[in-house]
C-alpha positions in Angstrom: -13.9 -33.0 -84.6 -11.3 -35.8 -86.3 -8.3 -33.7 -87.5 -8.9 -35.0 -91.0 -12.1 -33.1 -91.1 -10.3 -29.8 -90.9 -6.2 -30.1 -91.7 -4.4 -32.3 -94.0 -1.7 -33.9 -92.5 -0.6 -36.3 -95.1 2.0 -33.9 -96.4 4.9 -33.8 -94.6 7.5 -31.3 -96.2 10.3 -30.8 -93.6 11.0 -27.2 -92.9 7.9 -25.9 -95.1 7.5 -23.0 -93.2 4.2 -21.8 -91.5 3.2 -18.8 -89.6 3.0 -19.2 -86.3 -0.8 -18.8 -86.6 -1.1 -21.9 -88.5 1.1 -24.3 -87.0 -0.6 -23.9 -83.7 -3.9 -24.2 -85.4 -2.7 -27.8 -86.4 -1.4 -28.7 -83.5 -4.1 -28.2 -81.3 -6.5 -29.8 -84.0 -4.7 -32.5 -83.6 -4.5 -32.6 -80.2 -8.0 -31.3 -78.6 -10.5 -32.0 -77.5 -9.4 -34.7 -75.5 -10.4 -36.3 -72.0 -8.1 -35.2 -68.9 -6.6 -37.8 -66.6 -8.7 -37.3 -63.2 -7.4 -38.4 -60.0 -8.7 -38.8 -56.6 -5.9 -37.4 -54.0 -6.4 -35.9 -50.3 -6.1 -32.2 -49.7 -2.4 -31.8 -49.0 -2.1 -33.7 -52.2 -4.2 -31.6 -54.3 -2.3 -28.3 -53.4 -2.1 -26.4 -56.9 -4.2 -29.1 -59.0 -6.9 -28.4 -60.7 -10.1 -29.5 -59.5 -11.9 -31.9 -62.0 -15.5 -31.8 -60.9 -17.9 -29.7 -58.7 -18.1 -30.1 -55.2 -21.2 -29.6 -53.1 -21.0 -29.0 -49.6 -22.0 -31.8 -47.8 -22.7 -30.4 -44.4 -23.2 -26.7 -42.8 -20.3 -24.5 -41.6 -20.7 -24.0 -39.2 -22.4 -27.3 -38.2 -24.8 -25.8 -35.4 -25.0 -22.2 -33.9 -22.4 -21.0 -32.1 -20.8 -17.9 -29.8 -18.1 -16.0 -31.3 -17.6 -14.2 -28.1 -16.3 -15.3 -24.4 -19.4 -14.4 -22.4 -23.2 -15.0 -21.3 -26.0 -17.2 -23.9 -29.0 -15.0 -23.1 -32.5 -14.2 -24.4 -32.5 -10.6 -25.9 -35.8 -10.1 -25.1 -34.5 -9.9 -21.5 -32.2 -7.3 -22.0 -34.7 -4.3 -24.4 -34.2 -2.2 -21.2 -31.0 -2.7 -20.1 -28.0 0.1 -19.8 -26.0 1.5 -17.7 -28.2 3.4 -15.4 -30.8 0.4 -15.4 -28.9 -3.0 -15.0 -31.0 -6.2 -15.8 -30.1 -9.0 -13.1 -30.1 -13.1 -14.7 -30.1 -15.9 -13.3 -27.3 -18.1 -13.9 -27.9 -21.8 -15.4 -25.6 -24.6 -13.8 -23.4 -25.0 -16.5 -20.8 -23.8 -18.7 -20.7 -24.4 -22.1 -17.0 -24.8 -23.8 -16.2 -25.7 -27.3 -16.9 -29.6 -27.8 -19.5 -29.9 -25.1 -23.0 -29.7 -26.4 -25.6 -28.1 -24.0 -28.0 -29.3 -22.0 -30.1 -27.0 -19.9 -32.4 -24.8 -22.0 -32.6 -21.4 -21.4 -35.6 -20.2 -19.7 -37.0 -16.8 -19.2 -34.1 -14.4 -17.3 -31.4 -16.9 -17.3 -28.1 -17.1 -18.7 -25.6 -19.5 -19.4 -21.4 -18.8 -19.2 -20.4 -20.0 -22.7 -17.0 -20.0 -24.6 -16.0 -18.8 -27.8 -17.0 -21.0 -30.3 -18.9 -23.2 -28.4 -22.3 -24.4 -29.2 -25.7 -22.2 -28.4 -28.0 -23.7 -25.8 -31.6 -24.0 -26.7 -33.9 -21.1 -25.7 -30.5 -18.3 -26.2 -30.7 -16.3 -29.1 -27.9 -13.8 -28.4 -24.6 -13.7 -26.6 -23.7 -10.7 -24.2 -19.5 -10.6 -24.2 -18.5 -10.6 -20.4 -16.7 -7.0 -20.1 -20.5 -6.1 -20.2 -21.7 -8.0 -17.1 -20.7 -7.7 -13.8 -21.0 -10.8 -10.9 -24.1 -10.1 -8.5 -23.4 -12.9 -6.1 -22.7 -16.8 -6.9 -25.6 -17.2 -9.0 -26.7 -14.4 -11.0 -25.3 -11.7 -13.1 -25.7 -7.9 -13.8 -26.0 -7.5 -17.2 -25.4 -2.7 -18.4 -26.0 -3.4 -22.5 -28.9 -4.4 -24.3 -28.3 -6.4 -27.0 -30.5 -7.8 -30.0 -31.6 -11.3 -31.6 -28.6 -12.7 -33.4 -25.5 -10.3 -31.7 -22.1 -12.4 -30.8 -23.7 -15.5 -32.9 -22.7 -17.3 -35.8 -25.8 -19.2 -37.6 -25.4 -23.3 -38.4 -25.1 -22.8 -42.1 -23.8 -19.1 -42.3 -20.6 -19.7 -44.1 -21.2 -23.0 -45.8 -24.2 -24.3 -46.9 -25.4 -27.6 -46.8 -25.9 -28.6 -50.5 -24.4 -25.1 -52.3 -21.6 -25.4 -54.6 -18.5 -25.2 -52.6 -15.7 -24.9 -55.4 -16.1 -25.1 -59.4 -14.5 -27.6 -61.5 -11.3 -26.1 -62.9 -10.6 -23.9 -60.1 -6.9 -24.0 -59.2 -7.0 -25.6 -55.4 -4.9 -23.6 -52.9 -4.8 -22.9 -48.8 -8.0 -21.2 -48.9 -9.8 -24.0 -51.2 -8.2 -26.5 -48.7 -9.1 -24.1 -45.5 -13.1 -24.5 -47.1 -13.0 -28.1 -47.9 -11.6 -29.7 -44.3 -14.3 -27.4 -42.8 -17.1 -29.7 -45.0 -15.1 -32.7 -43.7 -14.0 -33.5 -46.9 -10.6 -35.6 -47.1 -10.4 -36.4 -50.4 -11.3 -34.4 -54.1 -11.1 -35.2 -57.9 -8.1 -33.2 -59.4 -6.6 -33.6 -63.0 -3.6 -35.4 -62.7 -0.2 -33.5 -63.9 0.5 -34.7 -67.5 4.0 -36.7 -67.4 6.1 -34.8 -69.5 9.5 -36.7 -70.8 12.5 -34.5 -71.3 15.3 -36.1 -73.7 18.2 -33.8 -75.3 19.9 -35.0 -77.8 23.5 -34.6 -80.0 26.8 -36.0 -79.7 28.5 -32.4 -78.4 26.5 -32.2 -75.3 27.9 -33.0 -71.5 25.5 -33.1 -68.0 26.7 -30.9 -65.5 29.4 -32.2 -63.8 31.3 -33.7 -66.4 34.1 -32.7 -67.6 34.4 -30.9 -71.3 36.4 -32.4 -74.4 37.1 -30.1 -77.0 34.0 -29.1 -78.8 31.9 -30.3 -76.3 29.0 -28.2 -74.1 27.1 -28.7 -71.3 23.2 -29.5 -71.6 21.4 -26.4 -70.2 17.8 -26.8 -72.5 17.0 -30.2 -70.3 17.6 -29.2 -66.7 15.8 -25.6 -68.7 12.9 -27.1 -70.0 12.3 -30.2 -66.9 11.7 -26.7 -65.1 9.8 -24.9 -67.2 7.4 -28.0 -67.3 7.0 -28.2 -63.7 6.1 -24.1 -63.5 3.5 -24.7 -66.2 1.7 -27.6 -64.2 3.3 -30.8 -66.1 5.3 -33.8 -64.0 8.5 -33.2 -65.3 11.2 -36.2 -66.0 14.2 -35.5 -67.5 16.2 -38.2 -69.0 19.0 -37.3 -69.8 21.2 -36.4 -73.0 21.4 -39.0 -76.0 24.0 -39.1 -79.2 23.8 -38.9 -82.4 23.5 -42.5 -82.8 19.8 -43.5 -84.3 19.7 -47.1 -83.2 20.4 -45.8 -79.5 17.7 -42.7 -80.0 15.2 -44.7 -81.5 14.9 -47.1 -78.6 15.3 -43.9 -76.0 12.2 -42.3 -77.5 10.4 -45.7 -78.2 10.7 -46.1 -74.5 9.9 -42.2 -73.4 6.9 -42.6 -75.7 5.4 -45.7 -74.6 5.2 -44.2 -70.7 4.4 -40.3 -70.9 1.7 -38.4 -71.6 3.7 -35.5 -73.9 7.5 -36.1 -74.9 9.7 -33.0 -75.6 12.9 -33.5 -77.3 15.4 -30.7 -77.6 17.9 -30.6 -80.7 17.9 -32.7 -84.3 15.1 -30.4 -85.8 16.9 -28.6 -88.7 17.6 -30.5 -92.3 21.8 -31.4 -91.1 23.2 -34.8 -91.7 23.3 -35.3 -87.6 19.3 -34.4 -87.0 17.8 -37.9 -86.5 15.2 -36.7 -84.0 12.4 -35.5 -87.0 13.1 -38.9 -88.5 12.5 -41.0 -85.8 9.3 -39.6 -84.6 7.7 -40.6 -87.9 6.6 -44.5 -86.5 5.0 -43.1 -83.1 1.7 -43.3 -84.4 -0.9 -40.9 -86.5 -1.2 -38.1 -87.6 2.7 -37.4 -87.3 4.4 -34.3 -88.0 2.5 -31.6 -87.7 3.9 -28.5 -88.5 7.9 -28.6 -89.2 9.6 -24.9 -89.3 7.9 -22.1 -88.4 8.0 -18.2 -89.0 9.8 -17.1 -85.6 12.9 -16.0 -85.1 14.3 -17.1 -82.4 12.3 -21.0 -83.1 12.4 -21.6 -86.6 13.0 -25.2 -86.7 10.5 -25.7 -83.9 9.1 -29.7 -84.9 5.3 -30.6 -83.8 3.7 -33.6 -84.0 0.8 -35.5 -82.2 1.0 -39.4 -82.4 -1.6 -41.8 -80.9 -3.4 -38.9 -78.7 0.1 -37.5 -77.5 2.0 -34.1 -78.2 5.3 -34.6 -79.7 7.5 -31.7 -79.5 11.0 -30.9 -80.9 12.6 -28.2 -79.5 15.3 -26.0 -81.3 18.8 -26.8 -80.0 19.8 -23.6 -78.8 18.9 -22.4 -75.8 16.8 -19.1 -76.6 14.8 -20.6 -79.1 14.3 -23.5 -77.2 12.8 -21.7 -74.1 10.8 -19.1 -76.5 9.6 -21.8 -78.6 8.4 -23.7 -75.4 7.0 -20.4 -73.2 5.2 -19.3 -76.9 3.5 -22.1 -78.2 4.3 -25.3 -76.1 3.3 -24.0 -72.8 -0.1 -23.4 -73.6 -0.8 -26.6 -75.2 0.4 -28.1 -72.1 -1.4 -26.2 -69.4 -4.6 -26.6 -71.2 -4.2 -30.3 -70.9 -2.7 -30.0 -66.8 -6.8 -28.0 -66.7 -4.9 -24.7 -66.0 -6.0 -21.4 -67.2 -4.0 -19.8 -69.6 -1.1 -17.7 -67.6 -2.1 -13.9 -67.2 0.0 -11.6 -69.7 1.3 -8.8 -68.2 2.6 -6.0 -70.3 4.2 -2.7 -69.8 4.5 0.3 -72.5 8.5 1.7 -72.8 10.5 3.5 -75.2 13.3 1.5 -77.6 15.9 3.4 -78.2 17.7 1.9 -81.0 16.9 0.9 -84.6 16.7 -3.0 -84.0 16.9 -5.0 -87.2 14.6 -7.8 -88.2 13.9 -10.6 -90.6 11.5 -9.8 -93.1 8.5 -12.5 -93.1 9.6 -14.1 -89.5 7.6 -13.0 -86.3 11.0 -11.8 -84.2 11.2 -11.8 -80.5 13.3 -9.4 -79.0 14.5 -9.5 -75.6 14.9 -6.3 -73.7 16.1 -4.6 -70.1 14.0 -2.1 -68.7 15.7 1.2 -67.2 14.2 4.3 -65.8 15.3 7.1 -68.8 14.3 10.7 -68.9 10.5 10.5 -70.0 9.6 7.1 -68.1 10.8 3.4 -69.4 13.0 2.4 -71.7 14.1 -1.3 -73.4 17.2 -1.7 -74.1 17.5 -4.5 -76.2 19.7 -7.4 -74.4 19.4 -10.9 -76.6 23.1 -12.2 -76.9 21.8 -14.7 -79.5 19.3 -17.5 -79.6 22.6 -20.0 -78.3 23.0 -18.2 -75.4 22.2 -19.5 -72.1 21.8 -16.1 -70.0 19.6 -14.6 -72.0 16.4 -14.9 -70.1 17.7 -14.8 -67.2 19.1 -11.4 -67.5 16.5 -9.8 -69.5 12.9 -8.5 -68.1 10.9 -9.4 -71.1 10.2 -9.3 -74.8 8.9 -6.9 -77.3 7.7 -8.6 -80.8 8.2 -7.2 -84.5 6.0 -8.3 -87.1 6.8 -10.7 -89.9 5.9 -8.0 -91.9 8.8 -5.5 -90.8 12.2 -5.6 -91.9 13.5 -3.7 -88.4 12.1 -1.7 -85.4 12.3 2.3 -85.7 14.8 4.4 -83.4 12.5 5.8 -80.3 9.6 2.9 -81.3 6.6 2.7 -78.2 6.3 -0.6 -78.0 4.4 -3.0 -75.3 7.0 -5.1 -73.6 5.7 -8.8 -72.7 7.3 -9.3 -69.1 8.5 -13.0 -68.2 7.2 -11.9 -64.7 4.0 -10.1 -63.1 6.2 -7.1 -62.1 8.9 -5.8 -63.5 11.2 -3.7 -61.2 13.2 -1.1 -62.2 17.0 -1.5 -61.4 18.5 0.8 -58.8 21.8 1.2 -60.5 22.1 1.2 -64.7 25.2 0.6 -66.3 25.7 0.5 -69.8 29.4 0.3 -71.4 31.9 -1.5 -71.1 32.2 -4.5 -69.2 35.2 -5.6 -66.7 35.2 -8.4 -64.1 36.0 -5.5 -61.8 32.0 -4.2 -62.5 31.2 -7.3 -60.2 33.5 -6.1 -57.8 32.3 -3.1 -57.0 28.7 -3.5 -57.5 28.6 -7.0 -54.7 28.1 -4.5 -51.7 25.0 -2.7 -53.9 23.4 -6.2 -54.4 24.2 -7.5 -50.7 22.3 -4.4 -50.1 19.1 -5.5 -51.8 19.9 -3.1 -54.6 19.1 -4.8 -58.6 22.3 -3.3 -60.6 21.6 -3.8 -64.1 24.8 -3.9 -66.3 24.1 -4.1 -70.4 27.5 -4.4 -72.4 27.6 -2.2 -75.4 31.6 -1.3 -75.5 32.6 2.4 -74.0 31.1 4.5 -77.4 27.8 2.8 -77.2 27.4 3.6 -73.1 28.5 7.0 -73.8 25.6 7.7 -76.1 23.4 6.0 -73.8 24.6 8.2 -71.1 23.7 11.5 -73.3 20.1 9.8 -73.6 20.2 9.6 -70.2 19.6 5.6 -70.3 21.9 4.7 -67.5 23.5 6.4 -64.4 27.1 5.4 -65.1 28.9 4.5 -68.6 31.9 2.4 -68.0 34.4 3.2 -70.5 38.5 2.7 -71.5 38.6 5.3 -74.4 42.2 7.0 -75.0 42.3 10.4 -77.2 44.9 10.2 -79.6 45.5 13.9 -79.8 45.9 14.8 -76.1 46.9 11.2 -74.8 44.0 11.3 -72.0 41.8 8.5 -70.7 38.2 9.2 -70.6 37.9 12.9 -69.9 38.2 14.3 -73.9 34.9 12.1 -74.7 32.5 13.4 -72.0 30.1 16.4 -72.6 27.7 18.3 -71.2 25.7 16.9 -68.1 28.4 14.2 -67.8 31.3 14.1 -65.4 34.0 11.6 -64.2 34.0 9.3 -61.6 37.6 7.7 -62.0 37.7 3.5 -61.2 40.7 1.6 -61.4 43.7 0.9 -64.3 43.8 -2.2 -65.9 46.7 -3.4 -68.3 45.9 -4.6 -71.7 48.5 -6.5 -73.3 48.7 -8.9 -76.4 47.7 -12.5 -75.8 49.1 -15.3 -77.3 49.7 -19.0 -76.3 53.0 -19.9 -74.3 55.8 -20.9 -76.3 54.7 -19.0 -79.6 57.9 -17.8 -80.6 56.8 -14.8 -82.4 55.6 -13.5 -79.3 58.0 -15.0 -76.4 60.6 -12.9 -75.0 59.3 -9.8 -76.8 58.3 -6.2 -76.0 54.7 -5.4 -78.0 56.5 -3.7 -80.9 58.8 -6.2 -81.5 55.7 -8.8 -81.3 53.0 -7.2 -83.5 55.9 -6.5 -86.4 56.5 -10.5 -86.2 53.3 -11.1 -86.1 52.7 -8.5 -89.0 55.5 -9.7 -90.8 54.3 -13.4 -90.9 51.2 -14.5 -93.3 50.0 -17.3 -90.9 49.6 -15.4 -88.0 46.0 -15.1 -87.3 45.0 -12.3 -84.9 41.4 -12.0 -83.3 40.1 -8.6 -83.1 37.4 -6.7 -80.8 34.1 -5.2 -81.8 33.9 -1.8 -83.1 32.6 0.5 -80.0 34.9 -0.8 -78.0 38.2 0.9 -76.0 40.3 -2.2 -76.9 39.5 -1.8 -80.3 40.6 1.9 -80.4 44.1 0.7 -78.7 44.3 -2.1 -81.2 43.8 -0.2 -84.5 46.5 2.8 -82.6 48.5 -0.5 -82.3 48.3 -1.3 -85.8 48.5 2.0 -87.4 46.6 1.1 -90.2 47.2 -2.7 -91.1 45.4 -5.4 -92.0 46.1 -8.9 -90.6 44.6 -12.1 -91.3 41.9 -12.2 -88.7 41.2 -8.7 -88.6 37.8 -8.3 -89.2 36.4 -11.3 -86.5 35.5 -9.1 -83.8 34.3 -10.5 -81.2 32.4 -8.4 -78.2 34.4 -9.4 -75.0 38.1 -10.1 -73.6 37.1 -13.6 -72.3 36.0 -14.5 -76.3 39.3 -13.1 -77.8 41.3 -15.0 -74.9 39.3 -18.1 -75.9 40.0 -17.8 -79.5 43.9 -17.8 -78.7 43.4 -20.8 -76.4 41.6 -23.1 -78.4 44.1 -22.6 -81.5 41.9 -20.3 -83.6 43.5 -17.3 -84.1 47.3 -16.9 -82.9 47.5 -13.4 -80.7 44.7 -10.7 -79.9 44.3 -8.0 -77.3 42.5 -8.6 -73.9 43.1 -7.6 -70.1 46.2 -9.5 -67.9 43.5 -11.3 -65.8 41.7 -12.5 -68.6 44.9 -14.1 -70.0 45.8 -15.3 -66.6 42.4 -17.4 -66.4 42.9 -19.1 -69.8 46.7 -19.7 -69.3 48.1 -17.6 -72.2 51.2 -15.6 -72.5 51.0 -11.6 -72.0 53.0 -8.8 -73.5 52.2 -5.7 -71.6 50.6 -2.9 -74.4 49.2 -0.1 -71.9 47.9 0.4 -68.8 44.6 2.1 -69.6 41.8 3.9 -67.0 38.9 1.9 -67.0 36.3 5.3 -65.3 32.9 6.2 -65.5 30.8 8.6 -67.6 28.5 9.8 -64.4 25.0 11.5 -66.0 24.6 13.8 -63.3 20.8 14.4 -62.9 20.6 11.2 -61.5 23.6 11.6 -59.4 21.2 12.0 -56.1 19.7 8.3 -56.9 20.0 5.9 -54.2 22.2 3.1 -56.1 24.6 5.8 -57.5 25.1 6.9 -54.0 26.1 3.5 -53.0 27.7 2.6 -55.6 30.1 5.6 -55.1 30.5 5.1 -51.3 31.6 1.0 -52.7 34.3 2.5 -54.8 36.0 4.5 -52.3 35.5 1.3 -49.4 38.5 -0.3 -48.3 36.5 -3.5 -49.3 36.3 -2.9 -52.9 39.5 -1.9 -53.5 41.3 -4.6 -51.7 38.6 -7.0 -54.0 40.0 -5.1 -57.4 43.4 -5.9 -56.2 42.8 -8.8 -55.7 41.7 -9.6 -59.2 44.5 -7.9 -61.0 43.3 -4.0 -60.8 45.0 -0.9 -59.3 42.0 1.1 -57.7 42.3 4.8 -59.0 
């Protein structure tokens, strides 16, 4: 079927959003059916290629009938009577038969010939008798105490393989056991579809290979080095090429030339409507139909760009990381396994609990990454995206739930099927949710040199502790001072939670070196200067969080330019200060170490843990325990700044 007969491609609207339903429809419309690139390659070669044609078995396996025993080639009709109280005495041939050496005496009536394992049956024999069953009666003949019957010890010519049968199917995926089969035919060489060469190119001005060192406002590449591997897993010949600027003279000739030598070209970045995006633009003059589908109803992947131009698959990926990988694993990666002659990759799902309202897009299809922990009444998934630009993301996460472009948000306590990125999920041995500290990492290395998975989710101290009461995790980290009684920790825990005290961490304003509002000052002195002056732009921390609690003590009530950009971690606030957009915030002494900033010490607060003790007994809480009370740890949390409790 011509695409023409079915889709109309001659309207290219940029960013006219389709579901996801229909874009793919188009896309493979355009694209299939299709012939596949066959190659002839030996065995070793073919390892995990897809065979392209039938193969019939050219010869038997084995090729002539043969022993499977060490022992005597014998007639069975010679032994009916034998046992152990009525031996049956042969006559020995003169010869023995080992594997390579075909036979030459035929057996005659109460003879028998010494043969080998897997060596060839003499003519006449019809039966081996193993050797632990016979017994030497002189030089020449043998006592034989076990009857045995037509066929026993022997391996037919033809009783594995067949001479003519169909050996392996066409499609099937050729691994050791397909090889094992066809070197026993004698066949060196098969028909296998050849990989499709898939050409990686990421593009924009901002972006650095690893290596390199960073200007300001630049980042490193992670969706080529993502995607070249997530092209090999899915059966494509992967060649990345590299990161190309914003400069459409330079990209035009880079995708000219990735084009002319491929057999699908993926592009990350340059799919949205900006100034900068040249990519959608350029792919226009590849060759017919074009653009197929342009923006699509997903979230993460909504500027997702797909064309196919003279036979080939065109594909722009989102710039950002998370879309770009969901966008590819979704809709890209079966495109391209169908055209490697792959089957489709197995889903495997598992049923768990959510246990917070998530919110969604109304009229996008919303992907949702998720952690699975063990909670009270079997699996739960915790929701764990960090954003479609981050980088860790699926890494860190064990799958995916999906809510419908028809739902504005996902329900408190939803049962929902959770799409796992692998075939089995495992669940962690140690959960924490809280608050995170560099010292986590610390004092969780021993659990993971253990073989122990520690799964750490950052929701700030308030949101671990209510996970603890659900009894999501086996330890909440938190830094939460009471006002009213001046305690860490202990005032916020309740039933079925106890303490399990960590180490003391100071927190302190941050500010860059030489800031004379801040230099030379105690933290009073600073926060009324920095109060006291319109300019000075503070950076905040999420609500949830300890350091927010101290901060908002701290301020007793004001306002600040900057106030409300609250950020979710110590490493963001110190980054803020650093690069010059906001002028002070609060974050940990080693945090301000790292980025070089000044520090005014504010308090030294107990970073503990909320232990839910029902699952106290568990294996990774034990060992995490016995790791905060080592020697090891605590010389390791000294060593990065803390004071082990």
């Amino acid at each position: 079927m011509k695409p023409s007969e079915s889709v109309d491609f001659s309207q290219q609207q940029f960013l006219d959003v389709l579901s996801r339903e229909e874009a793919l429809k188009r896309f493979e419309v355009a694209l299939f059916p299709r012939e596949q690139a066959v190659v002839e390659c030996g065995l070793l070669a073919a390892l995990d290629l897809p065979l392209a044609r039938d193969v019939i078995a050219p010869v038997d396996a084995p090729p002539f009938d043969r022993s499977n025993v060490d022992g005597f080639a014998v007639r069975a009709a010679d032994l009916a009577r034998a046992g152990q109280g009525s031996p049956v005495i042969l006559r020995l041939n003169d010869e023995s038969v080992r594997c390579g050496v075909t036979p030459k005496i035929s057996l005659a009536t109460g003879t028998a010939t010494p043969i080998a394992t897997g060596a060839p049956l003499p003519r006449g024999a019809d039966a081996v008798v193993m050797v632990e069953h016979t017994h030497p009666c002189g030089d020449s003949e043998i006592e034989v105490t076990r009857s045995v019957t037509p066929g026993q010890a022997v391996s037919f010519a033809g009783s594995d393989i067949a001479r003519g049968e169909t050996l392996l199917r066409a499609g099937i995926v050729i691994g050791s056991r397909e090889i094992g089969m066809l070197a026993a035919c004698g066949i060196g060489a098969v028909s296998v579809v050849r990989k499709p060469r898939v050409k990686i190119l990421s593009t924009g001005d901002e972006l650095r290979s690893a290596g390199q060192a960073l200007s300001s406002a630049a980042i490193y590449d992670a969706n080529g080095p993502i995607i070249s591997a997530a092209v090999t897993e899915c059966g494509g010949e992967s060649m990345f090429l590299g990161a190309i600027g914003d400069d459409e003279r330079l990209l035009g000739a880079a995708i000219k030339s990735a084009f002319d030598d491929c057999d699908m070209l993926i592009l990350s970045g340059g799919t949205s409507k900006g100034a900068g995006d040249l990519t959608y633009k350029l792919i226009a003059d590849l060759g017919a139909p074009g653009i197929v589908a342009h923006g699509i109803a997903l979230k993460p992947g909504k500027p997702l760009c797909l064309a196919v131009c003279a036979g080939k698959p065109v594909v722009i990926l989102p710039g950002f990381p998370t879309s770009a990988m969901f966008t590819f694993h979704d809709m890209i990666a079966p495109v391209l396994r169908r055209m490697a002659g792959l089957p489709q990759r197995a889903e495997s799902r598992v049923a768990a609990r959510v246990p917070v309202r998530i919110a969604s897009e109304l009229g996008r299809r919303e992907y949702v990454m998720t952690s699975l922990v063990e909670g009270r009444e079997g699996l739960t998934a915790y929701p764990s995206g960090k954003g479609s630009g981050a980088v860790t993301s699926f890494a860190q996460a064990d799958g995916f739930v999906v809510i419908d472009a028809l739902s504005d948000h996902l329900p408190a306590d939803s049962e929902v099927e959770v799409n796992l990125f692998t075939a089995h999920a495992r669940a962690p041995d140690l959960v924490a949710i809280g608050s995170h500290c560099v010292g986590l990492d610390a004092a969780t290395a021993p659990l993971a040199r253990a073989g122990l998975l520690v799964r750490s989710i950052s929701v700030g101290s308030l949101g671990g502790l209510a996970s603890a009461k659900r009894g999501e995790c086996d330890i909440a980290p938190m830094h939460l001072l009471d006002e009213k009684t001046g305690e860490w920790n202990t005032p916020y825990l309740s039933a079925g939670l106890e303490l399990v005290p960590g180490w003391r961490r100071m927190q302190g304003i941050v500010y860059r070196s030489g800031d004379e509002r801040f230099e030379g000052r105690d933290a009073a002195d600073a926060i009324a200067a920095a109060l006291s002056d319109s300019g000075c732009m503070m950076v905040n921390r999420n609500m949830g969080a300890g350091t927010r609690v101290l901060i908002d003590q701290a301020l007793k009530g004001a306002r600040p330019e900057g106030y409300f950009n609250q950020p979710r971690s110590h490493n963001a606030v110190a980054a803020a200060v650093a690069q010059g957009r906001a002028d002070w915030g609060v974050a940990i002494k080693p945090v301000a170490q790292a980025y070089g900033l000044g520090f005014i010490a504010l308090s030294q607060e107990h970073y503990d843990f909320a232990l839910v003790s029902e699952r106290k007994n568990r294996s990774g809480v034990q060992a995490f325990l016995s790791s905060l009370a080592s020697n090891e740890t605590r010389e390791a949390l000294r060593a990065i700044g803390f004071e082990p409790a």
